[in-house]
C-alpha positions in Angstrom: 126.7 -162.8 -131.2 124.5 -164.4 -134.0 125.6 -165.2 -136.7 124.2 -164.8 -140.7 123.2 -167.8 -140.1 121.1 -167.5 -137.2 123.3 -169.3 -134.7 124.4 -168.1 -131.5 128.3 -167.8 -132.5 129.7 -166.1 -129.6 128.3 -165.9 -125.8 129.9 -165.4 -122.7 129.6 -166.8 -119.1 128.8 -163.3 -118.3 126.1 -163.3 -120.8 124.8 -166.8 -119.2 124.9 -165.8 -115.5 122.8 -163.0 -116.6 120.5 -164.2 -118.5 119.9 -167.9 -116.6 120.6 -170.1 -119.5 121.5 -173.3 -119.4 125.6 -174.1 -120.5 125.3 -177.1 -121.7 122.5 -175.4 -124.3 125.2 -172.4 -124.8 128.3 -174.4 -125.8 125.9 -176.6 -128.4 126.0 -173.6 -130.9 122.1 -173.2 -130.9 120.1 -171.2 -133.2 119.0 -168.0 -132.0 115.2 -169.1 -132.1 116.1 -172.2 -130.1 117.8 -169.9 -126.9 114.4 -167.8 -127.4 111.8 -170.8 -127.2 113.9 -171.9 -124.4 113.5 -168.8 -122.7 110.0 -168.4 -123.6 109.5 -172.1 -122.0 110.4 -170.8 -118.6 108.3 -167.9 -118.4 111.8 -165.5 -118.6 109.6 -162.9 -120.6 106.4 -162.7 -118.1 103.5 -160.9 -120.7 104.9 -160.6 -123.6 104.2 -157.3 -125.7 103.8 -157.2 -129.2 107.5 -154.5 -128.9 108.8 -157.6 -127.3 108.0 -160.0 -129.5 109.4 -158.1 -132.1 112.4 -157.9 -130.5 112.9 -161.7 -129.4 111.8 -163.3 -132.8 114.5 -163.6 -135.4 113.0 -164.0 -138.2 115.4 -162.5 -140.5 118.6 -160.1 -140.9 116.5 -157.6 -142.8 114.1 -157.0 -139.9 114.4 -154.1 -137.1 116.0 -155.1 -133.7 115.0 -153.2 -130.9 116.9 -151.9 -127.6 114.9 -152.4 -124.9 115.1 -152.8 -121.0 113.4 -155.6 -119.7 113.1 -157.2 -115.9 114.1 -161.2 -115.3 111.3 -163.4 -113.1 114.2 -163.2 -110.2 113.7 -159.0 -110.5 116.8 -158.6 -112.2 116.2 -155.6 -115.0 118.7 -155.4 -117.8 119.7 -153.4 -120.8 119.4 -154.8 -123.8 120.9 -153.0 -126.3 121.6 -155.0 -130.3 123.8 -153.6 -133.2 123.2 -155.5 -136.7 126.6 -156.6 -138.2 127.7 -156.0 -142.0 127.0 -159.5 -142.7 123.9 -160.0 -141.4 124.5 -161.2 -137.7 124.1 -159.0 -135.0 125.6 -158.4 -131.8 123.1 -157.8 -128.3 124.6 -156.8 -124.9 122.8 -157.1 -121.8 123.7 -154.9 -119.3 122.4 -155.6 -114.9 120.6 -152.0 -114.4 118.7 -153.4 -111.5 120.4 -150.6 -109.0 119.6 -147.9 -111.4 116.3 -148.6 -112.3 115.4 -148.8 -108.6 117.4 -145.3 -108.0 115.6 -143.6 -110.7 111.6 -145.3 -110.2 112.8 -144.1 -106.1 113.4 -140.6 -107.7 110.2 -140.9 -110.1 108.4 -141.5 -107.0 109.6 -139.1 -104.9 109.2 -136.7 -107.8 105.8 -137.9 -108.3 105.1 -137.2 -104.7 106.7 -134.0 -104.8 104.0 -132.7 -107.3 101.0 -134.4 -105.8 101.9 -132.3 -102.7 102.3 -129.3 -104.7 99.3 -129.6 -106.4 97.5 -130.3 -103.1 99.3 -127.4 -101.3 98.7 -124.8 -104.2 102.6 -124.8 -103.9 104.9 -123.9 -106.8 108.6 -124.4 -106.6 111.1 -122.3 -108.1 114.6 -121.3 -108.3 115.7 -117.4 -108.5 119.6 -116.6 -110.5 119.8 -112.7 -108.6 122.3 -112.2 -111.6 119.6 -112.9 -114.4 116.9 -112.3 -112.5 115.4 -115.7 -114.2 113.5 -118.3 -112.4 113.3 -121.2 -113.1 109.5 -123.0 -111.7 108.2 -126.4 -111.1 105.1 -127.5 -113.9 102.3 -126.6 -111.6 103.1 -122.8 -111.5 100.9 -122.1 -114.6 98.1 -123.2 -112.8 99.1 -121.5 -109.8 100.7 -118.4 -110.9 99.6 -118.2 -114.2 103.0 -118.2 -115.2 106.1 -120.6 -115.9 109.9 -120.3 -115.5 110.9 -117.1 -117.0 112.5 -113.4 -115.6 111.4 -112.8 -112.0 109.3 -109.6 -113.7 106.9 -111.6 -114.5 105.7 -112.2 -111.1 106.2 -108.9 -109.6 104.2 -107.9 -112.3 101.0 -109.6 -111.2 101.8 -108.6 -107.3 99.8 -106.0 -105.8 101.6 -102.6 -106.3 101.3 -101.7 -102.8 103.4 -104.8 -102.6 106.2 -105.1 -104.7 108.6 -103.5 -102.7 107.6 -106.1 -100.3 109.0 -108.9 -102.5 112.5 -107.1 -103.3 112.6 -107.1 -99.8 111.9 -110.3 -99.3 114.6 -111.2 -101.8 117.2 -108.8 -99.8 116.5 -110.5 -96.5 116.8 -114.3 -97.9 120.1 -113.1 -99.5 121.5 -111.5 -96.4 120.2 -113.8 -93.5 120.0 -116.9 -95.4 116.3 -117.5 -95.6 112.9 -115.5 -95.1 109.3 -115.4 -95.8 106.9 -113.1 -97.1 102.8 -112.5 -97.8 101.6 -110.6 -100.5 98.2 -110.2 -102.7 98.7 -111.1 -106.0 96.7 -111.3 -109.4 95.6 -114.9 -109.7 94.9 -116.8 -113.0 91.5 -116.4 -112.7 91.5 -112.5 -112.5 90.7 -112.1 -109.1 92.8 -111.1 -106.5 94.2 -114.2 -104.0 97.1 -114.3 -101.3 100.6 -116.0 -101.7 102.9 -116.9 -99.1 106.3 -117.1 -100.3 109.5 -118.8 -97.9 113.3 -118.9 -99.5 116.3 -119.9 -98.2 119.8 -118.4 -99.6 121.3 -121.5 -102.3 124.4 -119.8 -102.9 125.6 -116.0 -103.2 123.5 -115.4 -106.0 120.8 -118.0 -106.1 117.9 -118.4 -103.8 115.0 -121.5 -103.7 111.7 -121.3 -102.3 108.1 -121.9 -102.2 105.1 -120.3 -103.2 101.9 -121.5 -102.2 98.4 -119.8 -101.9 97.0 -118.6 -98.9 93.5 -117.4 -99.4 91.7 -119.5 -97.7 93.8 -119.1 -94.3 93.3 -115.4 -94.8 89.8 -115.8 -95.9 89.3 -117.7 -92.1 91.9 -114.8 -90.5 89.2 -112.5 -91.8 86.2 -114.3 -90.4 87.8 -114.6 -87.2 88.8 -111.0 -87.0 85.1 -110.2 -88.1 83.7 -112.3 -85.4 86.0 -110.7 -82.9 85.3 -107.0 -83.8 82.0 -106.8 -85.2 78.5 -107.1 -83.8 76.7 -110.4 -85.2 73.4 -108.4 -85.8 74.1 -105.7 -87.3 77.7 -105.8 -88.9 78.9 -102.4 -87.5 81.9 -102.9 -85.2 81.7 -103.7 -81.7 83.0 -101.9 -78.6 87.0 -103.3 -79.0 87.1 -102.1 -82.9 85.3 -99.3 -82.3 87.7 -98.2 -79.1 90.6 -99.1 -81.7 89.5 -96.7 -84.3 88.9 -94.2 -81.9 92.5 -94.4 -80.4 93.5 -93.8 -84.0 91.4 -91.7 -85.2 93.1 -89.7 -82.0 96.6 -90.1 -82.8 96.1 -89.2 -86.8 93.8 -86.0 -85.7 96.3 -85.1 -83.1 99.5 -85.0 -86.1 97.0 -83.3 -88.8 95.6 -81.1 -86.6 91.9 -82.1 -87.4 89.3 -82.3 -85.3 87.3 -86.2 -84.2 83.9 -85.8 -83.4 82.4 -88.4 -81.1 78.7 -89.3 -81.0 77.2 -91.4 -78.5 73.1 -92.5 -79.2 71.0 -94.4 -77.2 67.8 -95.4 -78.6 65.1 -93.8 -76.7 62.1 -96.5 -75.1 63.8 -99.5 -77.6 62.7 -101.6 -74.1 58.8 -101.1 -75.3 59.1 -102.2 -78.5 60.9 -105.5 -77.1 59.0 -105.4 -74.7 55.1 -105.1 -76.8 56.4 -106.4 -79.7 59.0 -108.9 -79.1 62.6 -109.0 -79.8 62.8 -110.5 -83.4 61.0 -107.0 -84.2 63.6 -105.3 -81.8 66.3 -106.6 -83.8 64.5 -106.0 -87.1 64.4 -101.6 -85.1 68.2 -102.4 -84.5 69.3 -103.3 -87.8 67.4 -100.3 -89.5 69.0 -97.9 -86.9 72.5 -98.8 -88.3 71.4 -98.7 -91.8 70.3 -95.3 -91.1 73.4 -94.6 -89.0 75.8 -95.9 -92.0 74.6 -93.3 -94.3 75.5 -90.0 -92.6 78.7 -91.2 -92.3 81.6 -90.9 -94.3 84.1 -93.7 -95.7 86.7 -93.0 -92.7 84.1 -92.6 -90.4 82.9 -95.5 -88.1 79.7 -96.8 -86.9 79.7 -99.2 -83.9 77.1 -100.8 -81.7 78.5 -100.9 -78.3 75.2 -103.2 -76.8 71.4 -103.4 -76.4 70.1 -100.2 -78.0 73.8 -98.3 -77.8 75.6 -97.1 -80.8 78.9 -95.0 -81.5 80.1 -92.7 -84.2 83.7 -91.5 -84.8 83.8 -88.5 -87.3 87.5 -88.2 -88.4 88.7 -86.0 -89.5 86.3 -82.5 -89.4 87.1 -79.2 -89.4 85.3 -78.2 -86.5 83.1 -79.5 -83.8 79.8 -77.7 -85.8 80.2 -80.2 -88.3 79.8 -83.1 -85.6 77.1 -81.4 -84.6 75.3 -80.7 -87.7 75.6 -84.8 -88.6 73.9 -85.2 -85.1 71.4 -83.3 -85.9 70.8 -84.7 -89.0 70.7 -87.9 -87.7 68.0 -86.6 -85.0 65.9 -86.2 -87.2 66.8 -89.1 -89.7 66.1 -91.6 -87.0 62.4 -90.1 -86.1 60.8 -91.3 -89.8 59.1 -94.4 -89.5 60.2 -97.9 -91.1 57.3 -100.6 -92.3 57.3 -103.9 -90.9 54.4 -106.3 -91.6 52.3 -103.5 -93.0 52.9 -101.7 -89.5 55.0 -98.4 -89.3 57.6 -98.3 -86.3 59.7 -95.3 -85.1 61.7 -94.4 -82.7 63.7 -91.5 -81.4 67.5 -91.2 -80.2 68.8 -89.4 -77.2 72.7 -88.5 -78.7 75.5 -87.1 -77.1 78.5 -85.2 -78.5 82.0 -84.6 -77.1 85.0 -82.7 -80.1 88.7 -83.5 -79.7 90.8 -81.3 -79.3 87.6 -78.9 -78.3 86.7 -81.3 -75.0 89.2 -83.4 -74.1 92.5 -85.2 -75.8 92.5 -88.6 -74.1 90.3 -91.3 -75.2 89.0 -92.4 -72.2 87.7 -88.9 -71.0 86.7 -87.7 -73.9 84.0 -91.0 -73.9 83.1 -89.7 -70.6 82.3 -86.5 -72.0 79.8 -87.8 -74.8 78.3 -90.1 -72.0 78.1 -86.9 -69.5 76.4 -85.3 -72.9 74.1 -88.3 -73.7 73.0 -88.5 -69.8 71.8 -84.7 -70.3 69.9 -85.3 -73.7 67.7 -88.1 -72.0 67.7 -85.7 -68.7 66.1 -82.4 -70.8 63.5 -85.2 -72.6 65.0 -87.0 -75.5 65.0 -87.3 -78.9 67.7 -84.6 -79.1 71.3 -84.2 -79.4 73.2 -82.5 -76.7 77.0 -81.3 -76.7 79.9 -81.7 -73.8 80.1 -78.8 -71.8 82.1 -78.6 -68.6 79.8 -77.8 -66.2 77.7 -80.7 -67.1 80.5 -82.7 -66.2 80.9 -81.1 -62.6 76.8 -81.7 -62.1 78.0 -85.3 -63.2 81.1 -85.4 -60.8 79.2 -84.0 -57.7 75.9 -86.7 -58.8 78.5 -90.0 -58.5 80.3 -88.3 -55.7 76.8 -88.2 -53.7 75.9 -91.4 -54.9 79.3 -93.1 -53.5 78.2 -91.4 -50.3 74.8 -92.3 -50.8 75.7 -95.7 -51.0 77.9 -95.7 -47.3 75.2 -94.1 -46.0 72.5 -96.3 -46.5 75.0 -98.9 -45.6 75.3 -96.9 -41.9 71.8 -96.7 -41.7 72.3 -92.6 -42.0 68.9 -92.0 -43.9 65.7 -91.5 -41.5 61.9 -90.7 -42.4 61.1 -86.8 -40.7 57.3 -86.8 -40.5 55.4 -83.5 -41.5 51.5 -83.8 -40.3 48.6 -83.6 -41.9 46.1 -81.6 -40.4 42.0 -82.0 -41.4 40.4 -78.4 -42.3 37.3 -79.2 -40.8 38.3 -81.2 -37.5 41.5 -79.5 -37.1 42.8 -82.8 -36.2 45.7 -84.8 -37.3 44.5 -87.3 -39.7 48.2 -88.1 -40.9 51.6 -87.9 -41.5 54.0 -87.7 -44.9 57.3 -89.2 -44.2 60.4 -87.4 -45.7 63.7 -88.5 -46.3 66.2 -87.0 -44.4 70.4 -87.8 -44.3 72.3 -87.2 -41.1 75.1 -86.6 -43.1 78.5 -86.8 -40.5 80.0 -84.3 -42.0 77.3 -81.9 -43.7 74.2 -82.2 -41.1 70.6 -83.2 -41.9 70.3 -83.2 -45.5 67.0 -82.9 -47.6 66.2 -84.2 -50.7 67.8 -80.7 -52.3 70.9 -82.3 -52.5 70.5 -86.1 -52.9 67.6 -85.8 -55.1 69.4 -86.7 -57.7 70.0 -90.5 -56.5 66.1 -91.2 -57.0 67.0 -92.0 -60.4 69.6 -94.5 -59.6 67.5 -97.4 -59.4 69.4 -99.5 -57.3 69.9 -96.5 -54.7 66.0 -95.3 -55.0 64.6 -99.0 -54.1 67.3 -100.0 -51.0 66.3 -96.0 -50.0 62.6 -97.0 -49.8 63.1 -99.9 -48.6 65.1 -98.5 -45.8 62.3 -95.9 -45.2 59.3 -98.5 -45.3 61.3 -100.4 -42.9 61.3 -97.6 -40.5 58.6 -96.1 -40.8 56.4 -98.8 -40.4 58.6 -99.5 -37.4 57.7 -96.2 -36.0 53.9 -96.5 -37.0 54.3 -100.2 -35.2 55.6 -97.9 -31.8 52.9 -95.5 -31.6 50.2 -97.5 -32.0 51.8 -99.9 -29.1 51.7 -96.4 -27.3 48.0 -95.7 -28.0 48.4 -93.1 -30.2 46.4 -92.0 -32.9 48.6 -91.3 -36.0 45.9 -91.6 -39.3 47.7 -92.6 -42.2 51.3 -92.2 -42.6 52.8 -91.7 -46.4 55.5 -92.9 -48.0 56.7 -91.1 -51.5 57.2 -94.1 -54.1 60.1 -92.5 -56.8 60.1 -93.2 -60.2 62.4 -95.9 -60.0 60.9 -97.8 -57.0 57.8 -97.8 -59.4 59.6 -99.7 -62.0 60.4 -103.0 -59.4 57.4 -105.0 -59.7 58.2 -106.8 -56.7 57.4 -103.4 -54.9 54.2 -104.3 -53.6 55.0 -107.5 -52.1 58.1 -106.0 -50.4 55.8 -103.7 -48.6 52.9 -106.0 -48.3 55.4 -108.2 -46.1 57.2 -105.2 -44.1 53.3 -104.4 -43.0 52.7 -107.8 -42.1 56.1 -108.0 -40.4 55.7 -105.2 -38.2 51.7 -105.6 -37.6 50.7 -102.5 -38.8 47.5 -102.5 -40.5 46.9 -101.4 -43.8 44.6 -98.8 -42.8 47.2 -96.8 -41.3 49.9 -97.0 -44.2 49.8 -94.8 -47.7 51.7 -94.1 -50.6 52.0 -91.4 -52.8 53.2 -91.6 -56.5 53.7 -88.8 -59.0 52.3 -88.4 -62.1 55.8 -89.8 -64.1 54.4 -93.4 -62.4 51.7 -93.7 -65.4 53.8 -92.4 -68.6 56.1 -94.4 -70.5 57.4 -97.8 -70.0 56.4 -97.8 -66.3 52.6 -98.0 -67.0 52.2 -101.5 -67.0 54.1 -102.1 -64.0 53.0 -99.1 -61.9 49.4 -100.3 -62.6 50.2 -103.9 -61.5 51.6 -102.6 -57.7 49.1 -100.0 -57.1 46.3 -102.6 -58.0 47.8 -105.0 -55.8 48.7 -102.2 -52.8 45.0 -100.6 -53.1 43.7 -104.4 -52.8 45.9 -104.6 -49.7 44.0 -101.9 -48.2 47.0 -99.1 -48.5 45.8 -96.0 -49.4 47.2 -94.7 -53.2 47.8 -90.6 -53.3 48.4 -88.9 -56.4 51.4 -86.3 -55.6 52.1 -83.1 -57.3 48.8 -83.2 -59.1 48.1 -80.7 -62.5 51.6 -80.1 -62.5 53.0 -83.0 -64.9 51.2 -84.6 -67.8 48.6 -87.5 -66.5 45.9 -86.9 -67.8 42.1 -87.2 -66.1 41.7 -90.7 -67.4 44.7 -91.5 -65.7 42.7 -91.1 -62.2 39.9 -93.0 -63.8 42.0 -96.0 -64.7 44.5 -96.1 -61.4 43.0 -96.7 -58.2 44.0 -93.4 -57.0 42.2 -92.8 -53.3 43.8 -89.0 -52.8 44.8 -86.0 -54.7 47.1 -84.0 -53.2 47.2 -80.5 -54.6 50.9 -79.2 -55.2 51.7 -76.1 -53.2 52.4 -74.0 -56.5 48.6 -73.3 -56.6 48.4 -72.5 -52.8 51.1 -70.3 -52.8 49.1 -67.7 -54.7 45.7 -68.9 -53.6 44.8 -65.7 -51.9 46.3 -63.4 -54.3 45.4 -65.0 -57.8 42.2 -65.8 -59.0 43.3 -68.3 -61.4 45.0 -70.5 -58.7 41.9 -70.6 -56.7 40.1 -71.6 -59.5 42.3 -74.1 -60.3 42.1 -75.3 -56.7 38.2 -75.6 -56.4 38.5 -77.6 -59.5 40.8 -80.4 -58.6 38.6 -80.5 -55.1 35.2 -80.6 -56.8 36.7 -83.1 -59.4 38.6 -85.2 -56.4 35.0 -85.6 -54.7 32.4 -86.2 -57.7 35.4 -89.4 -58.1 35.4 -90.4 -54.4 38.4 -89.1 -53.8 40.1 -87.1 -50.5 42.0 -83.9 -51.4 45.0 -82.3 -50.1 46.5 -79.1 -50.1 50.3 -79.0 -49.6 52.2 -76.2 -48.6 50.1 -74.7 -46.5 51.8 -71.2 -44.7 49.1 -69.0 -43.4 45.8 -69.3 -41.9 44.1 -67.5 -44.9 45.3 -70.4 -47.2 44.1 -72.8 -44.3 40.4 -70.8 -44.4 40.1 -70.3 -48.7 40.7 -74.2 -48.8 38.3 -74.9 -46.1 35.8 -73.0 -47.8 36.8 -74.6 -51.2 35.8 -78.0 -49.8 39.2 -79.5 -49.5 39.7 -81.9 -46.7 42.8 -81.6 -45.4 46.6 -79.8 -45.6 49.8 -80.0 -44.7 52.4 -77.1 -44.6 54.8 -75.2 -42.1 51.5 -73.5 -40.7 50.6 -76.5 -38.6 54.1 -77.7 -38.3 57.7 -78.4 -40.1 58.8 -82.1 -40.7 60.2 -84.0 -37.3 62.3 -86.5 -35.8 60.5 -89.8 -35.3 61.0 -89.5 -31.5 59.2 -86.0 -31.3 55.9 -87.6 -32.7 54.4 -88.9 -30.1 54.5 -85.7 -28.0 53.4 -83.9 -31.0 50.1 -85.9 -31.5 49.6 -85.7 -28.0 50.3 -82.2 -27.4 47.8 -81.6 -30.2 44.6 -83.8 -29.4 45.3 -82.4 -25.8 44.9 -78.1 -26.6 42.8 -79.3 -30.1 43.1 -77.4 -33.3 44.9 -74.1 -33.9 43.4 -71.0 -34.7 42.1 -71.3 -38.6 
């Protein structure tokens, strides 16, 4: 206590244990400005502040003491709190906070913490009274929510309708089990929509604390993933696992309505020459048009896919019947044909689609993609750009074609398939100048099989060029025996199918048989139909005929005048022999246009250089009007029906022994 005076009147040893001052100075009744300079002296006030000075100089009983808390050099903080007395003294009181002070800067720190993390999370706190229904929020929920404490309306207002019963729910479950969580869409600050998580756990019976904190950039990278995972990178539509998704749904939802699904399956028809001639950045540039295109003859709940390479998929949900599916199909049909400009260049294609109905075709997913495929597999079969529906019996062609092709594929592994050989006979020697080889299967259940009923498998690559090469094998094998017998066989043919045409390793493979067998070029041919020079095949067909007719193997165009080549075709492949197709013999004596046609192709066949052939041969009139037409030799059942390997030899020389038959 000081006194009006300005002496220290009163101070206890409390007082001086707290404050460090000196006894001796204590019990000498100093002036209050003398305990201060001593203080001041040893540094007790560290940086003084101009509050502080205020409150340690006395320089009067009229002026303003100050409480204040201040901390000692030894870290000791105390509460100095001063009351001015009636008579112009005053009384001060210091109080040890130390414990306190370092309880409450431990909870300002913590709290300080507490908000950086929440500000860093894009957390708010809060506190919900179930009886009020008020909520009581940390500081950063303005900036988060948009909103502070206040009723719990004021958030469910800015949820996402569709998701308000979500949080009452929420709510329930927190009560009842004692904690929960929750996700929701919610109208951000900002106006735009953003995703809050929100976790609780129960307080008491009627009060609940939680969290909210914003998730939109976890569901922003949940949606890039699910994106990656179920869409195709090049052109956005989905990819074969969405688009096997949406189909089981579309399904289920068609099956409880009772609508109808129609399902489309398109292939782009000869995409492998544009890649091919114009690279694939402009094959990609083609792919990304097509699914424009796609996009906009579909509905909203309709979905486009890309299942791979030039492969697309539409589900139609929804329809009333399976004529609307196919009305979009034909739309797109023709959509697809109109031309898109690239580099001042117009490109087109064409699309082979086919179309399968639920509950029309079948029910189940799986068959009902089977069906569209069986459907596609005819459109490209009856010539593209097109769009062909399911029907059963296209399936049962489909069924029998993989069941021979399973069988197919044992057989060539048994070595079941064998060359017949059918002679051909010269119309003006009457001598055997030749042999076509024909595949036959010695089936072990159904007998010798022609290509009637495995014809199919010459479109099956992989089938058509092990079945060649099978047949190459042996007949040059056979060719390699009769010549070790002496025997004069000419040339012997081999037909090359469409899809042995497309190897371009083709003429190598047989290049090497020849030279592994020893048979001489001379004595080997092939024949190719006029499929080999359309299309995508050109280029390569060109490249193995050049190299076989180099080689010295003879090149024999099959079937000619009854597919499309046209005579420049025959000027620019080395083609050596025509081989005239038996339609125009059949009639030859009978109609006058087939042995025009005939003379034709054997006065055009010479003026290029080139041996003729008549095929199908049956009567000795036929054999004497092609004789008299020039042609230089045939083949047909009137000199002889295709045979066994083993029977050749007799036959050749049984033949050259009693000479030609009667012509």
């Amino acid at each position: 206590m000081v006194d009006a005076n300005g002496y220290v009147a009163v101070c206890n040893q409390r007082a001086i244990d707290l404050l460090g001052l000196p006894p001796d100075l204590m019990r000498s009744n100093p002036s209050f400005e003398t305990v201060k300079r001593w203080q001041m002296e040893q540094g007790e006030f560290g940086t003084v502040t101009e509050n502080l000075l205020r409150a340690i100089k006395y320089e009067g009983i009229h002026v303003e003491i100050l409480d204040y808390d201040r901390q000692r050099p030894d870290g000791t903080v105390l509460e100095v709190r001063t009351n001015r007395l009636p008579n112009g003294g005053m009384v001060r009181t210091f109080t040890d906070i130390t414990v306190r002070k370092a309880a409450e800067n431990a909870i300002r720190v913590s709290e300080e913490r507490l908000r950086l993390a929440l500000q860093a999370s894009k957390m708010a706190a809060w506190e919900l009274d179930l009886e009020t229904q008020w909520v009581d929020r940390s500081e950063n929920s303005m900036v988060l929510l948009g909103i502070s404490s206040g009723p719990a309306g004021d958030f469910i207002n800015r949820v996402h309708p569709d998701d308000r019963e979500i949080v009452t729910a929420f709510w329930s479950t927190v009560r009842s089990n004692g904690s929960g969580a929750a996700e929701v869409r919610y109208l951000s600050p900002d106006g735009s929509q953003t995703w809050l998580a929100l976790r609780a756990e129960r307080k008491d019976d009627n009060r609940l604390i939680g969290l909210t904190f914003d998730i939109a950039d976890r569901k922003a990278a949940e949606e890039a993933i699910w994106r990656t995972a179920n869409h195709d990178p090049l052109t956005g539509l989905a990819n074969r696992a969405l688009f096997q998704a949406r189909l089981n749904e579309a399904l289920i939802d068609a099956g409880i309505s009772g609508a109808s699904v129609g399902l489309l399956l398109l292939d782009l028809d000869d995409f492998k020459d544009v890649n091919d001639t114009l690279g694939h950045a402009v094959g990609d540039l083609l792919l990304q048009e097509a699914a424009l295109r796609l996009k906009s003859f579909v509905g909203e709940g309709d979905t486009v896919a890309r299942l791979g390479g030039d492969e697309f998929a539409i589900i139609l949900a929804n329809i009333s019947a399976g004529s609307e599916a196919t009305a979009v199909a034909t739309k797109i049909v023709d959509g697809l044909c109109a031309p898109f400009q690239h580099e001042g260049r117009a490109l087109s294609t064409t699309v082979s689609i086919g179309l399968a109905t639920f509950p029309e075709h079948h029910r189940d997913p799986v068959e009902l993609m089977k069906d569209a495929d069986i459907a596609l597999y005819r459109a490209k079969e009856q010539g593209r750009s097109q769009a062909v529906a399911y029907t059963s019996a296209a399936r049962e062609t489909m069924e029998r074609r993989v069941t021979i092709a399973h069988d197919a594929r044992e057989g060539l592994a048994a070595q079941q398939f064998v060359p017949y050989y059918q002679p051909k006979v010269s119309l003006v020697t009457g001598r055997i100048v030749g042999f076509e080889a024909l595949a036959r299967w010695n089936h072990p259940t159904k007998g010798l099989l022609t290509p009637d009923y495995f014809g199919s498998m010459f479109a099956e690559q992989a089938i058509s060029i092990a079945l060649g090469e099978q047949m190459i094998r042996q007949v040059a094998a056979d060719v390699r025996s009769w010549l070790n017998q002496g025997l004069e066989c000419g040339r012997v043919a081999v037909n090359l199918s469409s899809a042995e045409i497309s190897d371009p390793r083709l003429a190598d493979r047989i290049i090497r048989i020849l030279e592994d067998t020893r048979v001489a070029s001379a004595h080997f041919e092939v024949e190719v139909t006029e499929t080999a020079f359309l299309g995508r095949r050109t280029a390569t067909a060109s490249s193995i005929l050049n190299k076989l007719h180099e080689a010295g193997v003879s090149i024999a165009l099959d079937d000619f005048g009854t597919g499309f080549a046209s005579l420049l075709h025959l000027k620019q492949f080395p083609v050596d022999h025509i081989k005239i197709d038996q339609s125009f013999v059949r009639n030859l004596i009978s109609d006058d246009s087939d042995a025009a046609i005939v003379a034709a192709i054997v006065s055009l066949g010479h003026a290029m250089g080139m041996h003729t052939t008549a095929e199908g041969v049956e009567s000795s009139q036929q054999a004497a009007r092609l004789r008299e037409a020039g042609c230089d030799s045939a083949q047909g059942y009137f000199y002889g029906k295709p045979l066994r390997g083993e029977k050749v030899p007799k036959t050749i020389q049984s033949w050259f022994a009693t000479g030609k038959p009667e012509l």
